[in-house]
N, C-alpha and C positions, 0 to 999 in steps of 0.2 A: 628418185627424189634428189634433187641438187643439192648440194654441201654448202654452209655459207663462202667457202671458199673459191667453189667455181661460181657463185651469184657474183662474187668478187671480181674474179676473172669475168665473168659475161657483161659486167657493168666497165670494162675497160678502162681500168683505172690512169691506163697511158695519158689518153686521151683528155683526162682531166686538168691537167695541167694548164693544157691551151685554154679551158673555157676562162681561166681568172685573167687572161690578158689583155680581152676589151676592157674589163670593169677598171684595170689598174691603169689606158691611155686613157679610155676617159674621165677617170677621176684626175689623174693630173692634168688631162684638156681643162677639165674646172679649174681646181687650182690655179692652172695659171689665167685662167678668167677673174680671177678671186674668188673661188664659191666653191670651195669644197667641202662636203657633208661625209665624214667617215659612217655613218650609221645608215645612210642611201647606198656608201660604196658596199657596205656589207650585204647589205640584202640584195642588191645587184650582181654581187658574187653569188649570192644564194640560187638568185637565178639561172644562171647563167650554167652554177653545176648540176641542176636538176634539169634543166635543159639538156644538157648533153646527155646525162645518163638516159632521160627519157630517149632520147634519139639513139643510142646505144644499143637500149633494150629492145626498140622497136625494129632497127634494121635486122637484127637478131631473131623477132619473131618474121619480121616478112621476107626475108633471105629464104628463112628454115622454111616456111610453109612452102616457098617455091620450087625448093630445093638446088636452089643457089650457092647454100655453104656445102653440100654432100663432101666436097673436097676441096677443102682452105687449107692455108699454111698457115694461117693468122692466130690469133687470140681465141680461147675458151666460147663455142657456138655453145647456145644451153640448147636452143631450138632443134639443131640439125642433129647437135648430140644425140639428141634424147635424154640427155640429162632434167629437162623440166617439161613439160607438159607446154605446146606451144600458149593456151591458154594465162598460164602463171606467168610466160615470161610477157606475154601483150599486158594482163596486169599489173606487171613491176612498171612496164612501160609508162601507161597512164597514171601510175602511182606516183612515176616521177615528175610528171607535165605536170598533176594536180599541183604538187607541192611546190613548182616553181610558178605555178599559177596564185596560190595562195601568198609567197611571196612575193609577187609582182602588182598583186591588190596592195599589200602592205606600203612598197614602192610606191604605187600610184599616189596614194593618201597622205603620205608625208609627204610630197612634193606639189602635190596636184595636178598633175600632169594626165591626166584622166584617159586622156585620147588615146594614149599607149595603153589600153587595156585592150584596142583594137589591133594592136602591132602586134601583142603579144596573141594574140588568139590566131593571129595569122601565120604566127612562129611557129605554133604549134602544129599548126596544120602542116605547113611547108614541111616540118620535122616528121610528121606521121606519112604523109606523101614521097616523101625523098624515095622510099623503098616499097610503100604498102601502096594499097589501091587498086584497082584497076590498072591505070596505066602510070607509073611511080616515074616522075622527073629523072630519077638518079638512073632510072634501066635507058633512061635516052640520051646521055651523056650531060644533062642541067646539073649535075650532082654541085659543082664546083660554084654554080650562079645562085646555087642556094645561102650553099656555104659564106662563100665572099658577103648577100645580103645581109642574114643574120645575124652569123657569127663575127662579123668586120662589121657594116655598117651600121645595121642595127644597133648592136651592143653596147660600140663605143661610141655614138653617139644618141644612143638613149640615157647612156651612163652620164656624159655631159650634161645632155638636158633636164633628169631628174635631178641636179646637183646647181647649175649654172646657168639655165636657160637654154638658148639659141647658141648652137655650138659656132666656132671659130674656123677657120681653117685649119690651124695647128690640130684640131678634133679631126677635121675629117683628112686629113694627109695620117695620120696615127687609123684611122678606120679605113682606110686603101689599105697601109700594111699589115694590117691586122689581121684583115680580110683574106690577104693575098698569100699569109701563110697558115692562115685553115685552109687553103685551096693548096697549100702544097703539101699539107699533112691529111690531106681526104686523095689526094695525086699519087701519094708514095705508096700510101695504101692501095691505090688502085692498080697500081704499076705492077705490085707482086702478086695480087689477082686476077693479070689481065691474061693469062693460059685458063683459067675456072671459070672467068666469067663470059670470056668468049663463047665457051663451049653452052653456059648455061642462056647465053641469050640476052646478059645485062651489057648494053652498049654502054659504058662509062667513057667520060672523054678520053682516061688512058685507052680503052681499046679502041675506038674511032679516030684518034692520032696515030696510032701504033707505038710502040717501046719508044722508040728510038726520039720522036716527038716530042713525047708525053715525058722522058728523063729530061731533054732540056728549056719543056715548060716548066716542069717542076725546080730546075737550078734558077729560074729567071722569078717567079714567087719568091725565094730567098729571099735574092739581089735588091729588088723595086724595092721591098718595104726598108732594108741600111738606108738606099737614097733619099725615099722619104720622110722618114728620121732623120738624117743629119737636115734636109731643109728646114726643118722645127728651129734649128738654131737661129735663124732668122733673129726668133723672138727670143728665143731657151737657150741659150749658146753650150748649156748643159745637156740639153738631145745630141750632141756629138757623141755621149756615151754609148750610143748605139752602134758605133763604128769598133768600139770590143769588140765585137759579135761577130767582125770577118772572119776571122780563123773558123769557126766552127759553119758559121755558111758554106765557107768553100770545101771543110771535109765532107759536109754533108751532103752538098751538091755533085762534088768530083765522086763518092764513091754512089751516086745513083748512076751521073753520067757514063760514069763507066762501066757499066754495066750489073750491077751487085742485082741479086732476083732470091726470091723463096727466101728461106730462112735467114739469108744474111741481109734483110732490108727490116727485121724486126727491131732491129738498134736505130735504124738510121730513121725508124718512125715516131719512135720514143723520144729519140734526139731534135726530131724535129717537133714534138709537143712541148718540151724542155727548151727549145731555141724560141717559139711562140710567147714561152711563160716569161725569159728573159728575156725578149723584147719588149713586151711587156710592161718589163720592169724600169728596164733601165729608160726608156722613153718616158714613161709616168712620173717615175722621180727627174728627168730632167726637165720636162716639162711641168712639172711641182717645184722645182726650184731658182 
């Protein structure tokens, strides 16, 4: 029986960070449309983290049942452990979808945006697929075009539209970067997987590039979303505060490109959930201001 500490651990707390980054470009994409709803922003956060966790819990159970995770260097497997019963960990999974399901009715209603209840039902799926199924997008290297949709696309400009309407540009140049560093925080991960996953059979785009590749796709994901951000200035002359955020791009970028593997890319994944959140941030309030 799992500890609530390692459900803690298997619910990848890292990771969580990044999911409140759509919801915070495009609430400030509204804002600066004029229409910003803090109690739309909240429940699209709501989503946004039961989303994630559900996807968490779920690569978790269909890893483990494949035997994909036998040997990771990553984060708390419940699955592969045997710490839970693959059964319990597929139902934390859908436990989490339900309730980001249940908040995304709540979303729909306040805003009336009705038709996203077919987005999100397709979120869902995309997220139980990425790993499970038959044949799972993420074992054929898609993992990254999932990512980038829902996580970027989707997100931040769902978060516009239930708040503002029909999103702007400044919304969807904020949903390219968004996008593009969940694809380099799903990339780092795969980077230090890509000796386990080789052998187990999952083709992720890091193993189909090779190392060498897949390290300076992942410094160029960084890069794009700074430039896209500072063009918000156009309108937001305050999205220049995005351009803070070079220092910690480039450590984070130079110590993947240079080779950092196993154990020592466990910072440099967390940092890059953390560089996500404060992108994030600092985009949303310049573009809110």
């Amino acid at each position: 029986m799992a500890t609530a500490a390692e459900w803690l651990e298997g619910a990848r707390p890292r990771t969580l960070p990044a999911a409140l980054a759509p919801v915070l470009v495009g609430t400030g994409a509204a804002a600066q449309q004029g229409s910003a709803h803090l109690d739309r922003a909240a429940l699209a956060a709501g989503v946004a983290l039961a989303l994630q966790v559900g996807v968490n819990f779920a690569n978790d159970y269909s890893d483990g049942v494949r035997g994909t995770d036998l040997e990771r260097v990553g984060p708390m497997r419940l699955t592969a452990s045997g710490a839970a019963p693959p059964s319990q960990v597929r139902g934390a999974a859908w436990a989490a979808f339900g309730t980001g399901g249940v908040l995304g009715l709540w979303l729909c209603a306040l805003s009336a945006q009705w038709w996203l209840v077919a987005v999100g039902a397709v979120a869902v799926l995309a997220a139980w697929t990425y790993t499970g199924g038959r044949n799972p997008y993420g074992y054929r290297g898609l993992g990254e075009v999932g990512v980038f949709v829902f996580f970027g696309l989707v997100a931040v400009l769902g978060t516009t539209w239930t708040q503002a309407g029909l999103p702007q540009w400044p919304a969807w140049a904020g949903a390219v970067g968004v996008g593009l560093l969940a694809c380099a925080l799903l990339m780092v991960n795969n980077i230090r997987d890509v000796p386990t996953d080789a052998v187990a059979g999952k083709r992720t785009l890091a193993v189909r590039l090779g190392e060498r590749r897949a390290r300076w796709l992942y410094a160029t994901f960084l890069w794009v979303p700074l430039a896209l951000g500072a063009t918000c200035a156009l309108v937001a002359p305050w999205s220049l505060l995005v351009l803070l955020l070079a220092l910690p791009v480039a450590l984070l970028s130079s110590t993947v490109v240079l080779g950092a593997r196993g154990t020592l890319l466990r910072p440099v994944l967390a940092g890059t959930g953390m560089l996500e959140l404060a992108f994030g941030v600092l985009l949303g309030l310049g573009l809110a201001l």
